[in-house]
PQR file of N, CA, C, O and H, with PARSE charges and radii, in Angstrom:
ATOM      1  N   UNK A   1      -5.816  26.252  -4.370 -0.4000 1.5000
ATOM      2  CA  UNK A   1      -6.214  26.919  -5.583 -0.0000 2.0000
ATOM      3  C   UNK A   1      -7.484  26.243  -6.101  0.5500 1.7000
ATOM      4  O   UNK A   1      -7.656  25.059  -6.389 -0.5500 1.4000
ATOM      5  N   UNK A   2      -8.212  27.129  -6.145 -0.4000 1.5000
ATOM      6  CA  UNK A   2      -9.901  26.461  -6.551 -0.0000 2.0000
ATOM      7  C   UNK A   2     -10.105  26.520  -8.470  0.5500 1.7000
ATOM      8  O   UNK A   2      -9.506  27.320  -9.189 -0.5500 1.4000
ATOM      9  H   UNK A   2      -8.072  28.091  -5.911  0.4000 1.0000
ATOM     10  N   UNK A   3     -10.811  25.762  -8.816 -0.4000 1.5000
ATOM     11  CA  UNK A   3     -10.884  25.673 -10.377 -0.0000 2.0000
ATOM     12  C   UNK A   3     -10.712  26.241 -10.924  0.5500 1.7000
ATOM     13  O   UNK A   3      -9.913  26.260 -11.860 -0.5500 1.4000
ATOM     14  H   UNK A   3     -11.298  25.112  -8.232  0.4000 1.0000
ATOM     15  N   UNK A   4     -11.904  27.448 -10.286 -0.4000 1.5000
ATOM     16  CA  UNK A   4     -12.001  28.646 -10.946 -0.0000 2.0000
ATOM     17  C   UNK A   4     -10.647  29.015 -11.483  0.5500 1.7000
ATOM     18  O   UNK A   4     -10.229  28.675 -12.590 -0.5500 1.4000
ATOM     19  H   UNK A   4     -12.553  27.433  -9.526  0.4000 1.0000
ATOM     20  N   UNK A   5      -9.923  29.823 -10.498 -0.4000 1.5000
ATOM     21  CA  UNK A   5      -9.011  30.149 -10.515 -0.0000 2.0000
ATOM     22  C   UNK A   5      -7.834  29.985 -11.881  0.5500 1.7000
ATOM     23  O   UNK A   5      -7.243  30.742 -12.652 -0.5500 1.4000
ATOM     24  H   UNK A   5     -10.262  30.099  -9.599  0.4000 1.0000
ATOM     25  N   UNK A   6      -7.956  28.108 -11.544 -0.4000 1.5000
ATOM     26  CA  UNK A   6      -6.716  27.556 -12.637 -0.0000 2.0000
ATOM     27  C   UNK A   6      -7.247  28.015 -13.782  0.5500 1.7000
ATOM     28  O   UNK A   6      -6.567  28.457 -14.708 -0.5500 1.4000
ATOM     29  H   UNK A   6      -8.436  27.494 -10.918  0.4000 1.0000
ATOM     30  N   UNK A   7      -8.581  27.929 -13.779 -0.4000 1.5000
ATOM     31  CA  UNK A   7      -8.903  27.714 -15.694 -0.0000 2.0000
ATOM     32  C   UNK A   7      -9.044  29.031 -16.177  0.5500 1.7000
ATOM     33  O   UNK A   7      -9.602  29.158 -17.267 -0.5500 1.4000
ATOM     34  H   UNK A   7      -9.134  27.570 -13.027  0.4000 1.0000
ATOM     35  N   UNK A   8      -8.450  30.542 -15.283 -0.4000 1.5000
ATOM     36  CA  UNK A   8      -8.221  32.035 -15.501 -0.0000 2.0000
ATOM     37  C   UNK A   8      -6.743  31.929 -15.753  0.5500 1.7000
ATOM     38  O   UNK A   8      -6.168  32.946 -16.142 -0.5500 1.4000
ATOM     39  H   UNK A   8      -7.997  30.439 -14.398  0.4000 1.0000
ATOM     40  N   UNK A   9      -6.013  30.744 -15.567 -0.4000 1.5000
ATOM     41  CA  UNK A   9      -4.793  30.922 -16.134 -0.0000 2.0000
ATOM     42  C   UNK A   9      -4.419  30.776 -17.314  0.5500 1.7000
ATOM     43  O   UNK A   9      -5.110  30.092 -18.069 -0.5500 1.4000
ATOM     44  H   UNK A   9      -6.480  29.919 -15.252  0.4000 1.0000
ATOM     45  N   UNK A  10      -3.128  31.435 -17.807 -0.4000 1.5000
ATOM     46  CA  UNK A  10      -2.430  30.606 -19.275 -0.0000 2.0000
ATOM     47  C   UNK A  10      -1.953  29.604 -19.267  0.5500 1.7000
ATOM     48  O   UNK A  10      -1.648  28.936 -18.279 -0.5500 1.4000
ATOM     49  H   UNK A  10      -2.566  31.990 -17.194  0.4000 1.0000
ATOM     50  N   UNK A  11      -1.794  29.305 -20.568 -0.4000 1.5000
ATOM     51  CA  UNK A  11      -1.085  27.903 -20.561 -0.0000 2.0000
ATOM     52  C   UNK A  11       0.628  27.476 -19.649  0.5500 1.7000
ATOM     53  O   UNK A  11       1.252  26.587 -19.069 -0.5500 1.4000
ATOM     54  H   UNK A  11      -2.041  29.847 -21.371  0.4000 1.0000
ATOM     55  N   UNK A  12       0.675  29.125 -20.184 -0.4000 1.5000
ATOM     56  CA  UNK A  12       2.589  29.586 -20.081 -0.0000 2.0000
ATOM     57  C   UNK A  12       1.898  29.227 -18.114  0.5500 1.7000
ATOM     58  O   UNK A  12       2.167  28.114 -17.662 -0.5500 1.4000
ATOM     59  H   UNK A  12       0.169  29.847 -20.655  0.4000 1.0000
ATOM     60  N   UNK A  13       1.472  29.755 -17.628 -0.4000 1.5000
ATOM     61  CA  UNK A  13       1.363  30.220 -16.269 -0.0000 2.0000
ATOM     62  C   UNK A  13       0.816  28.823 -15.653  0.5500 1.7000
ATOM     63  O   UNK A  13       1.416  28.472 -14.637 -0.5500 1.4000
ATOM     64  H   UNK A  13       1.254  30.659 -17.995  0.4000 1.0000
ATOM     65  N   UNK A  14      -0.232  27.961 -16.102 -0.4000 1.5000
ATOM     66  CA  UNK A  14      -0.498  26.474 -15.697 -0.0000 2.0000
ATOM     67  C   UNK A  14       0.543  25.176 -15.890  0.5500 1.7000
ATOM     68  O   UNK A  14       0.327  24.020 -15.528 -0.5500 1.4000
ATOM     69  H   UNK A  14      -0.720  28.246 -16.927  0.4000 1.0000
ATOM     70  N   UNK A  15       1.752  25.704 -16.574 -0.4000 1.5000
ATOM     71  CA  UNK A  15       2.933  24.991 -16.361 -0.0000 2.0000
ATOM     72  C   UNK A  15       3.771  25.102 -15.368  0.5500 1.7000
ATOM     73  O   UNK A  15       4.354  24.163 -14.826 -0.5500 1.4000
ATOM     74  H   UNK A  15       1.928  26.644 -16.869  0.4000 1.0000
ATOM     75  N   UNK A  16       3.895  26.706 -14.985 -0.4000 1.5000
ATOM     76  CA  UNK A  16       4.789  27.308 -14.094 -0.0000 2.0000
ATOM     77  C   UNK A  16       4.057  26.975 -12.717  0.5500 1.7000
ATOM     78  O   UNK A  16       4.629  27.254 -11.663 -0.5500 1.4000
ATOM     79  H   UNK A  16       3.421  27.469 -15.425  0.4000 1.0000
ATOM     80  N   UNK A  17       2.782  26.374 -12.716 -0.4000 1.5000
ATOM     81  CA  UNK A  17       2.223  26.292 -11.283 -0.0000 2.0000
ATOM     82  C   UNK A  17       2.312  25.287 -11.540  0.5500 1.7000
ATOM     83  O   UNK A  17       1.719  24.946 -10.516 -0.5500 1.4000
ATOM     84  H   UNK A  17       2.317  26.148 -13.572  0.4000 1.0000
ATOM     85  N   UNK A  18       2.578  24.124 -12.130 -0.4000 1.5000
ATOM     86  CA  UNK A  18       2.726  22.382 -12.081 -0.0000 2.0000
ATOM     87  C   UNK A  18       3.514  22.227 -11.530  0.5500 1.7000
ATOM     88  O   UNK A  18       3.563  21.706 -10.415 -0.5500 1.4000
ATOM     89  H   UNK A  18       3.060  24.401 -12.962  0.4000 1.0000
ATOM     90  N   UNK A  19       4.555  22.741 -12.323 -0.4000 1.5000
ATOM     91  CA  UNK A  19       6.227  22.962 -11.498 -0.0000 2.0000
ATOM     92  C   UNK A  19       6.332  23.087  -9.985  0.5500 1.7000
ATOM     93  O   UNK A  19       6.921  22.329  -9.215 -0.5500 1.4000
ATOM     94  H   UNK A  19       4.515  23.164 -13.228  0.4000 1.0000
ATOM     95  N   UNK A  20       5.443  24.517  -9.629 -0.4000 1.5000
ATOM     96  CA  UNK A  20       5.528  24.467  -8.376 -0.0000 2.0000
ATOM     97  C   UNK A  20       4.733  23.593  -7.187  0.5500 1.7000
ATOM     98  O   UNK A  20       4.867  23.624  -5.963 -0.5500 1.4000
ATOM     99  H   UNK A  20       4.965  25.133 -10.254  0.4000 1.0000
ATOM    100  N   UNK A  21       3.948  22.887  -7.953 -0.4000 1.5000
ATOM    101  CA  UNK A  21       3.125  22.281  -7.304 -0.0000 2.0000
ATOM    102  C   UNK A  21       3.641  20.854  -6.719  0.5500 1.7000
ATOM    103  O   UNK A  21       3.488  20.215  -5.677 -0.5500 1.4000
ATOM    104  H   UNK A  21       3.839  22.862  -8.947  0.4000 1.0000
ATOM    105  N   UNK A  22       4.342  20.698  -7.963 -0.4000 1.5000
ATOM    106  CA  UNK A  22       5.526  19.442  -7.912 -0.0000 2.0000
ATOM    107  C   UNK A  22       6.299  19.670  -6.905  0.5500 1.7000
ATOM    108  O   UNK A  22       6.383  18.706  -6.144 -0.5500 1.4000
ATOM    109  H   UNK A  22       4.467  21.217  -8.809  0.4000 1.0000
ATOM    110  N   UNK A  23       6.776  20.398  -6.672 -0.4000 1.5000
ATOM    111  CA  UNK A  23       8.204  20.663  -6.038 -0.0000 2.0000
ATOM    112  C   UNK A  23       7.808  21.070  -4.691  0.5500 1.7000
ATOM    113  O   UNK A  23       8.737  21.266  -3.908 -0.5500 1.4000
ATOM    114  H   UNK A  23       6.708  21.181  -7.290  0.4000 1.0000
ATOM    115  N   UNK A  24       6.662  21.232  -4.280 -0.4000 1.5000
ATOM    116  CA  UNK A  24       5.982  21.554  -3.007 -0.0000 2.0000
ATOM    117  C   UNK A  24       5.118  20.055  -2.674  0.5500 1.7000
ATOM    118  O   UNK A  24       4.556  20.042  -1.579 -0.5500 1.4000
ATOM    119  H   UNK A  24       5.907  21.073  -4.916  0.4000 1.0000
ATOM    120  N   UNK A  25       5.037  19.362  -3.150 -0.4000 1.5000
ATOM    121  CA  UNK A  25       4.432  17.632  -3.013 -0.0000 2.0000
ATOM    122  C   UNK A  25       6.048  17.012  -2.525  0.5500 1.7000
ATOM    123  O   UNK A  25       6.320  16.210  -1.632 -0.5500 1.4000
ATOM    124  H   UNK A  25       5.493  19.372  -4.040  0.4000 1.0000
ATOM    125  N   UNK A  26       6.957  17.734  -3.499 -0.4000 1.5000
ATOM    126  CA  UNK A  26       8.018  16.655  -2.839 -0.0000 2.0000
ATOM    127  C   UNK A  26       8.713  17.425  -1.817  0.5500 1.7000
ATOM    128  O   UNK A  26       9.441  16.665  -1.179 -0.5500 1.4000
ATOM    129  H   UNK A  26       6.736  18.385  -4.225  0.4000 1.0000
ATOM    130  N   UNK A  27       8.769  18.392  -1.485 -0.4000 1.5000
ATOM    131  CA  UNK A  27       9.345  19.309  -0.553 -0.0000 2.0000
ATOM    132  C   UNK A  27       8.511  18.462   0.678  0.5500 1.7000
ATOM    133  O   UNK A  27       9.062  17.628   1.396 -0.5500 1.4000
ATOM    134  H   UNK A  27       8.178  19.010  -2.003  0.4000 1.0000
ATOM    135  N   UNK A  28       7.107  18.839   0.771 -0.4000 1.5000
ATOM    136  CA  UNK A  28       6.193  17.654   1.572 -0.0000 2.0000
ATOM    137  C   UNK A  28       6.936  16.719   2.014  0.5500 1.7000
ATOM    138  O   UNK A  28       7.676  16.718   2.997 -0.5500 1.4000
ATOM    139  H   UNK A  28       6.660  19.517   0.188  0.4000 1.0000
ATOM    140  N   UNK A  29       6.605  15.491   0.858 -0.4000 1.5000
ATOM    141  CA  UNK A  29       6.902  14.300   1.386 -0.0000 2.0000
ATOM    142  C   UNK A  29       8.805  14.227   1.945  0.5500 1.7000
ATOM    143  O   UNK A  29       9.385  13.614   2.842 -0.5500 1.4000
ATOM    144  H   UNK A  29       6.003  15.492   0.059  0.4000 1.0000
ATOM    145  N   UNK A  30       9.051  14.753   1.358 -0.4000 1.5000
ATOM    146  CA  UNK A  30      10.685  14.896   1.894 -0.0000 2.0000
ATOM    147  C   UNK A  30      10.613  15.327   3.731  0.5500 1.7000
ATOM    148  O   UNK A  30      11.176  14.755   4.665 -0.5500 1.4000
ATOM    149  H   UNK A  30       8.581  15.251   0.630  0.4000 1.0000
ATOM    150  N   UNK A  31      10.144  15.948   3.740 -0.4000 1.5000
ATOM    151  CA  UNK A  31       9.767  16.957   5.308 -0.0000 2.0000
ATOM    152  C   UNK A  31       8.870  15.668   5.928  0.5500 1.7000
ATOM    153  O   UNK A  31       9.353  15.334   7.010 -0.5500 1.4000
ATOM    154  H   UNK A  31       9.687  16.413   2.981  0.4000 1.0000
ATOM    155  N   UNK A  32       8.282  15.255   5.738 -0.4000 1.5000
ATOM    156  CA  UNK A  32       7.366  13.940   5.873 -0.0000 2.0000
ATOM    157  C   UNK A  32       8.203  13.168   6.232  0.5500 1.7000
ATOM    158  O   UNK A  32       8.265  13.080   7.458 -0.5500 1.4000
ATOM    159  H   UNK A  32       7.890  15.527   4.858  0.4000 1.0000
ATOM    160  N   UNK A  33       8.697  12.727   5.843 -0.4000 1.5000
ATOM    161  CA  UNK A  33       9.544  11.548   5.854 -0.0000 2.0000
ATOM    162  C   UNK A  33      10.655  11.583   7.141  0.5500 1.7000
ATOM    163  O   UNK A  33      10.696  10.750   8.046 -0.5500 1.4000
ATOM    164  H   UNK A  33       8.647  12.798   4.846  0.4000 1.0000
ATOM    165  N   UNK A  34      11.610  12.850   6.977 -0.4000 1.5000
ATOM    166  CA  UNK A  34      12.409  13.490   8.095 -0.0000 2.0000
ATOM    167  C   UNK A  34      11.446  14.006   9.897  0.5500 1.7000
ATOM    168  O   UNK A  34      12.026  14.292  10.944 -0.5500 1.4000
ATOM    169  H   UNK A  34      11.577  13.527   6.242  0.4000 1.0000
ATOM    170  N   UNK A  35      10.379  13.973   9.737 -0.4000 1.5000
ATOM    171  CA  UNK A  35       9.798  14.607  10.738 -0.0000 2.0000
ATOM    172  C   UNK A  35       9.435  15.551  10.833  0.5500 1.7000
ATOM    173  O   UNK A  35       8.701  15.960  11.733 -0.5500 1.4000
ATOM    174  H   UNK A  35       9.908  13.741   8.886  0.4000 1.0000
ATOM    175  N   UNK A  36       9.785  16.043  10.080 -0.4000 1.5000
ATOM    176  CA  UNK A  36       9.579  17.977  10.524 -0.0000 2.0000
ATOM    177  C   UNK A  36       8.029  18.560   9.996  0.5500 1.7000
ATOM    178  O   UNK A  36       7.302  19.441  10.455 -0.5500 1.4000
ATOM    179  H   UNK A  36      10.382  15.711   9.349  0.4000 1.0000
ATOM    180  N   UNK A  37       7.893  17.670   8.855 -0.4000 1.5000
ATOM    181  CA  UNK A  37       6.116  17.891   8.776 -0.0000 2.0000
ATOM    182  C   UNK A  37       5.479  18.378   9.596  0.5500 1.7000
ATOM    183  O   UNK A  37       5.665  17.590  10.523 -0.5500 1.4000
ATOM    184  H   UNK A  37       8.483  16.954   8.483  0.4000 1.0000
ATOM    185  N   UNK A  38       4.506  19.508  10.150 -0.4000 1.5000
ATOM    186  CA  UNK A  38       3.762  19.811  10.926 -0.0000 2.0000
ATOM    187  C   UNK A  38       2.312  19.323  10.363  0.5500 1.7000
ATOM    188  O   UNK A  38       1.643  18.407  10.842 -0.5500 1.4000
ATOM    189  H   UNK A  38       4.355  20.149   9.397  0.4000 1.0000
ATOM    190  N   UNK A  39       2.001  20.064   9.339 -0.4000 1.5000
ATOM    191  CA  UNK A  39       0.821  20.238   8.633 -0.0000 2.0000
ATOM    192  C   UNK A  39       0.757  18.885   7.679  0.5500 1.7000
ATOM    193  O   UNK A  39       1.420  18.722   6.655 -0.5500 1.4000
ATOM    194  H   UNK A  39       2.544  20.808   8.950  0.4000 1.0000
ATOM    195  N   UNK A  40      -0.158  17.987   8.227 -0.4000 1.5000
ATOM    196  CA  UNK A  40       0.073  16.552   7.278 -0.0000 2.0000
ATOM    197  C   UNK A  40      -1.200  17.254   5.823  0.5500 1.7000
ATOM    198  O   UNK A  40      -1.048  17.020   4.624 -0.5500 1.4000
ATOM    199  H   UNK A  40      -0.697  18.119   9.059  0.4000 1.0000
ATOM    200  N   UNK A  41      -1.930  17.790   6.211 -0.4000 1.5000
ATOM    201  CA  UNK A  41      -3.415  18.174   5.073 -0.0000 2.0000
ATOM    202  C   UNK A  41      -2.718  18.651   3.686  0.5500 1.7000
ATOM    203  O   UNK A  41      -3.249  18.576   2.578 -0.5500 1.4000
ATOM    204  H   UNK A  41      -2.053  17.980   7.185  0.4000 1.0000
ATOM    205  N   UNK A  42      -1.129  19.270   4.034 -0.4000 1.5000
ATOM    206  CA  UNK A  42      -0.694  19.637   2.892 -0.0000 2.0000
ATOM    207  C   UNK A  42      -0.558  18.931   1.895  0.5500 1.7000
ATOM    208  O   UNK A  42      -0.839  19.248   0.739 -0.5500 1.4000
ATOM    209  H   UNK A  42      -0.698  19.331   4.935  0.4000 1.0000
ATOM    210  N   UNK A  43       0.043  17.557   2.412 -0.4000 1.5000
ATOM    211  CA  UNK A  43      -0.081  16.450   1.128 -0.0000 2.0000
ATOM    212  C   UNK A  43      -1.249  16.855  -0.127  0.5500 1.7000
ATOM    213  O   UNK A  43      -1.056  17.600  -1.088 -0.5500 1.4000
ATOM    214  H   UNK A  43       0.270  17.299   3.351  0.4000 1.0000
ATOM    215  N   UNK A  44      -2.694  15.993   0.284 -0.4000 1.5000
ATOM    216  CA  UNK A  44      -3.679  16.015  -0.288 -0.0000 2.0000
ATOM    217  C   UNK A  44      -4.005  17.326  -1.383  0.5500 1.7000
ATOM    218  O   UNK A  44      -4.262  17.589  -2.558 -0.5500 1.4000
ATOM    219  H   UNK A  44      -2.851  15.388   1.065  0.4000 1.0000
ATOM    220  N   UNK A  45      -3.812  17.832  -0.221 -0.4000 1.5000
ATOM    221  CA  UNK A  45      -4.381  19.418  -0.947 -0.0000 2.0000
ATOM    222  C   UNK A  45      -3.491  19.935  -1.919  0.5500 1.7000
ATOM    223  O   UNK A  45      -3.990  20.664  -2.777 -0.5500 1.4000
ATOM    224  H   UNK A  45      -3.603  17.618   0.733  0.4000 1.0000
ATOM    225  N   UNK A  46      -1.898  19.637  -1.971 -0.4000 1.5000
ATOM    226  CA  UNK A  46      -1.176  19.963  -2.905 -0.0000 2.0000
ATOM    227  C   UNK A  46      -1.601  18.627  -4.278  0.5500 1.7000
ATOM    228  O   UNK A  46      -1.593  18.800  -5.497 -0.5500 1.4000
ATOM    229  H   UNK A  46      -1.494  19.045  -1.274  0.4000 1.0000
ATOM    230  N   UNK A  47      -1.827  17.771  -3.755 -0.4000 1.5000
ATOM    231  CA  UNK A  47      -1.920  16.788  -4.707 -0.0000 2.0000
ATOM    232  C   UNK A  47      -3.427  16.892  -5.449  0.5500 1.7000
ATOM    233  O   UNK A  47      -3.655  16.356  -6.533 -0.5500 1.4000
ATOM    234  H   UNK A  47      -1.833  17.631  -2.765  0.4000 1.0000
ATOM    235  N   UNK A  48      -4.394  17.652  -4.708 -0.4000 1.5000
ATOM    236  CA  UNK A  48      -5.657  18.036  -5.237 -0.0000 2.0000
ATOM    237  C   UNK A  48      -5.579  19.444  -6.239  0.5500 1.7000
ATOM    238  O   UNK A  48      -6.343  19.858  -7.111 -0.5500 1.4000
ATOM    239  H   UNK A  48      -4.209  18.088  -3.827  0.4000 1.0000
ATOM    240  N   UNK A  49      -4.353  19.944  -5.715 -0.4000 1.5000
ATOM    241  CA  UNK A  49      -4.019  21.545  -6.888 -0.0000 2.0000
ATOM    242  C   UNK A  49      -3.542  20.421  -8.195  0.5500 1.7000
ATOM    243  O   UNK A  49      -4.240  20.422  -9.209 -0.5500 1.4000
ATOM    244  H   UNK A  49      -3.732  19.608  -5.007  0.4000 1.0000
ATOM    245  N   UNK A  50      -2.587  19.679  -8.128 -0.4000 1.5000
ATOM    246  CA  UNK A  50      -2.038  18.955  -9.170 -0.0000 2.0000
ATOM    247  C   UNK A  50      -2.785  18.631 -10.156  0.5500 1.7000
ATOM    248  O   UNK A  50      -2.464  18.923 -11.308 -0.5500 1.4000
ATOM    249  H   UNK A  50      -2.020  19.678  -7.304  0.4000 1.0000
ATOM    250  N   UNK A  51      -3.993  17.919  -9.838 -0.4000 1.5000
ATOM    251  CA  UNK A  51      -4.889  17.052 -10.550 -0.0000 2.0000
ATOM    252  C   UNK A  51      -5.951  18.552 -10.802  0.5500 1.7000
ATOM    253  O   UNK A  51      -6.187  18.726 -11.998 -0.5500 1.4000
ATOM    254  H   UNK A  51      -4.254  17.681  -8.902  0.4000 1.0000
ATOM    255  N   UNK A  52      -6.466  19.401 -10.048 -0.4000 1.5000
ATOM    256  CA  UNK A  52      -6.525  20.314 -11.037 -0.0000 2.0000
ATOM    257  C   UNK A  52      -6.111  20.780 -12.407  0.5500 1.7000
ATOM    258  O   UNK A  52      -6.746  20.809 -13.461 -0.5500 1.4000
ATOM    259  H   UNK A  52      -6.274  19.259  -9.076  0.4000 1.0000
ATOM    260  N   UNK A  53      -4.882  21.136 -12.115 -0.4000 1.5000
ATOM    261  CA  UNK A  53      -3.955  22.218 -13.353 -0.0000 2.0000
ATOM    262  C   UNK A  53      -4.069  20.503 -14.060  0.5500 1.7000
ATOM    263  O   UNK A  53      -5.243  20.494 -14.430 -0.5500 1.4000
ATOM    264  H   UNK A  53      -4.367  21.112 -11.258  0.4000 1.0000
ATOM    265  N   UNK A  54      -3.726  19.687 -14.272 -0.4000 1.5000
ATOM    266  CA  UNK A  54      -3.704  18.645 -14.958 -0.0000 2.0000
ATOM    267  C   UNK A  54      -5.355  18.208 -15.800  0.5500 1.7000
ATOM    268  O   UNK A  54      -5.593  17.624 -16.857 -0.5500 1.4000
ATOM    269  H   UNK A  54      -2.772  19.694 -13.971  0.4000 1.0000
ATOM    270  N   UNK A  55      -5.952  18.613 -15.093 -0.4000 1.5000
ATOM    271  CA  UNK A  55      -7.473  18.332 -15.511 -0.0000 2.0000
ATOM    272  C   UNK A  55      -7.742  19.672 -16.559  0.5500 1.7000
ATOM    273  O   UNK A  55      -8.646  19.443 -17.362 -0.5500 1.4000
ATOM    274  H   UNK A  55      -5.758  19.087 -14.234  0.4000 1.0000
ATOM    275  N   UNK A  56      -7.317  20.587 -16.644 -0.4000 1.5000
ATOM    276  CA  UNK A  56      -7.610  22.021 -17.036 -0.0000 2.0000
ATOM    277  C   UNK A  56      -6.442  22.007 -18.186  0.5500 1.7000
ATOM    278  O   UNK A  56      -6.434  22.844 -19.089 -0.5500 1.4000
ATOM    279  H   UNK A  56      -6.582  20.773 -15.991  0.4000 1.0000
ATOM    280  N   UNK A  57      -5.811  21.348 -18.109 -0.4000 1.5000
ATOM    281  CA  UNK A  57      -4.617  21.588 -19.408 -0.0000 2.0000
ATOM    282  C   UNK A  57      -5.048  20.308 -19.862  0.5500 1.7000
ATOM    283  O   UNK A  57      -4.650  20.379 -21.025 -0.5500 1.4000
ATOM    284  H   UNK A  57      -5.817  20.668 -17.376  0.4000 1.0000
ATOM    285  N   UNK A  58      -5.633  19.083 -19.752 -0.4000 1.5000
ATOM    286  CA  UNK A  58      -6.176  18.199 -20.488 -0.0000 2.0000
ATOM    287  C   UNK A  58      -7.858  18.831 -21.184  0.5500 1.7000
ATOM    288  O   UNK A  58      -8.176  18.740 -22.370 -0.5500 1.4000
ATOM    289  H   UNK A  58      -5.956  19.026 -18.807  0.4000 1.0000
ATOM    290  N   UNK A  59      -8.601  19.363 -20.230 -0.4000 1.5000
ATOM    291  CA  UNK A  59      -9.659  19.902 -21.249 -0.0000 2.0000
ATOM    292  C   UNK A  59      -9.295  21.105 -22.479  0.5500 1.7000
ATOM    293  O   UNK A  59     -10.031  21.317 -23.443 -0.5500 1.4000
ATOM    294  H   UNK A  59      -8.343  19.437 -19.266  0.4000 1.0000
ATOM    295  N   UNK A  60      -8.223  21.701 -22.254 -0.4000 1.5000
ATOM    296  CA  UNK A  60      -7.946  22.605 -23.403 -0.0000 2.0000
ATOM    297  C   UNK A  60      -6.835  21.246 -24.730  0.5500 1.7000
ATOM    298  O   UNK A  60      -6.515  21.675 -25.838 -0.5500 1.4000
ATOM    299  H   UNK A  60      -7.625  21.529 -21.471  0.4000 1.0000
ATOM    300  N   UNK A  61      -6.574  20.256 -24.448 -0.4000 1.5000
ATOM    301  CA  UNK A  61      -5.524  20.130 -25.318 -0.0000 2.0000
ATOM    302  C   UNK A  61      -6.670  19.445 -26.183  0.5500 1.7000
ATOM    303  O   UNK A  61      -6.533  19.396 -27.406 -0.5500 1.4000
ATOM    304  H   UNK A  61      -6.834  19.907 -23.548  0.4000 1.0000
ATOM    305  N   UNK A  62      -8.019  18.811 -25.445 -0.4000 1.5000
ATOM    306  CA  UNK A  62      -9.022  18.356 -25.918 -0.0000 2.0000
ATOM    307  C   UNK A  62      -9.627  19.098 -26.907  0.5500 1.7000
ATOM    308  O   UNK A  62      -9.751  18.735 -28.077 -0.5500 1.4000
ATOM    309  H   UNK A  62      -8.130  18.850 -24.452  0.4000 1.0000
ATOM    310  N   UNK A  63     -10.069  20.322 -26.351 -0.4000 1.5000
ATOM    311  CA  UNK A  63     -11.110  21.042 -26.855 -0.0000 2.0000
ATOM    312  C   UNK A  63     -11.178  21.251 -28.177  0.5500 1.7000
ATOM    313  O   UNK A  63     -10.019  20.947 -28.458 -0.5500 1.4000
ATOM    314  H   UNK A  63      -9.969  20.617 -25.400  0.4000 1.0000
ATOM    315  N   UNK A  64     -11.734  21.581 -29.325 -0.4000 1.5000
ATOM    316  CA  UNK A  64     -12.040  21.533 -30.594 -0.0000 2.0000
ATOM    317  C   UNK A  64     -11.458  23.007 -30.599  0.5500 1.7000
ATOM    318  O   UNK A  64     -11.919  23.923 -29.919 -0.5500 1.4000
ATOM    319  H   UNK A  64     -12.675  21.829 -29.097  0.4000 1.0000
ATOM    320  N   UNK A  65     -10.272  23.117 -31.549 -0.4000 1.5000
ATOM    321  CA  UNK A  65      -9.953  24.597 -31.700 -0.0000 2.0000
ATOM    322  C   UNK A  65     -10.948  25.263 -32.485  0.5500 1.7000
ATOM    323  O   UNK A  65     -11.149  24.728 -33.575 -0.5500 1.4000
ATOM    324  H   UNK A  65      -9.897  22.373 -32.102  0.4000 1.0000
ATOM    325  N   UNK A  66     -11.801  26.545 -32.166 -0.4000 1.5000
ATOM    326  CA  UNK A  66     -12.059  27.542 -33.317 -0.0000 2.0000
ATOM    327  C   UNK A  66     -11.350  28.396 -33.789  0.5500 1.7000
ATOM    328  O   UNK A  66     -10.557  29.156 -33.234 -0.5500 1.4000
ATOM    329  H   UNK A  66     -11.639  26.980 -31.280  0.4000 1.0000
ATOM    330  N   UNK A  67     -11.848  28.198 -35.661 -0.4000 1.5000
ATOM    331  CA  UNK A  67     -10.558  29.076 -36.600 -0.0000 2.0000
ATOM    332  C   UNK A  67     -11.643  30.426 -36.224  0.5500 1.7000
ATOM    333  O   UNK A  67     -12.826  30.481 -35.886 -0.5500 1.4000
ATOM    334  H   UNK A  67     -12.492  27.581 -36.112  0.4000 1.0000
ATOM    335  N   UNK A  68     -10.291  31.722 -36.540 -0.4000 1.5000
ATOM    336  CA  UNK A  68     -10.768  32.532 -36.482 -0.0000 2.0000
ATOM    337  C   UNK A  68     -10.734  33.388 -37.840  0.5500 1.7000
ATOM    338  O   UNK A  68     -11.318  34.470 -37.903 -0.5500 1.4000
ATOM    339  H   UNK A  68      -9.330  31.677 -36.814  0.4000 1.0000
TER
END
């Protein structure tokens, strides 16, 4: 999932992909661990979606609200 992307999401919807993002890092390393891992790149790259949605819900909690 590329930046773009995350920062077209909601808030409601950049939680629900943390979640899954989580649970697919440890699904990973669990499968990792047992052998069955095929695809090692998944690590990173799930852990590079993470720090996305985490970077993108830290610049909004930042951001200076405008009143409307």
């Amino acid at each position: 999932m590329e930046i773009g992307e995350v920062r077209k999401l909601t808030d409601r919807e950049l939680d629900d992909r943390l979640k899954e993002a989580k649970m697919e890092l440890w699904q990973a390393r669990f499968a990792l661990s047992t052998r069955q891992l095929k695809d090692y790149s998944q690590i990173p790259a799930t852990r590079r979606t993470i720090a996305r949605i985490l970077t993108v819900q830290r610049e909004r909690s930042t951001a200076p609200r405008v009143a409307e």
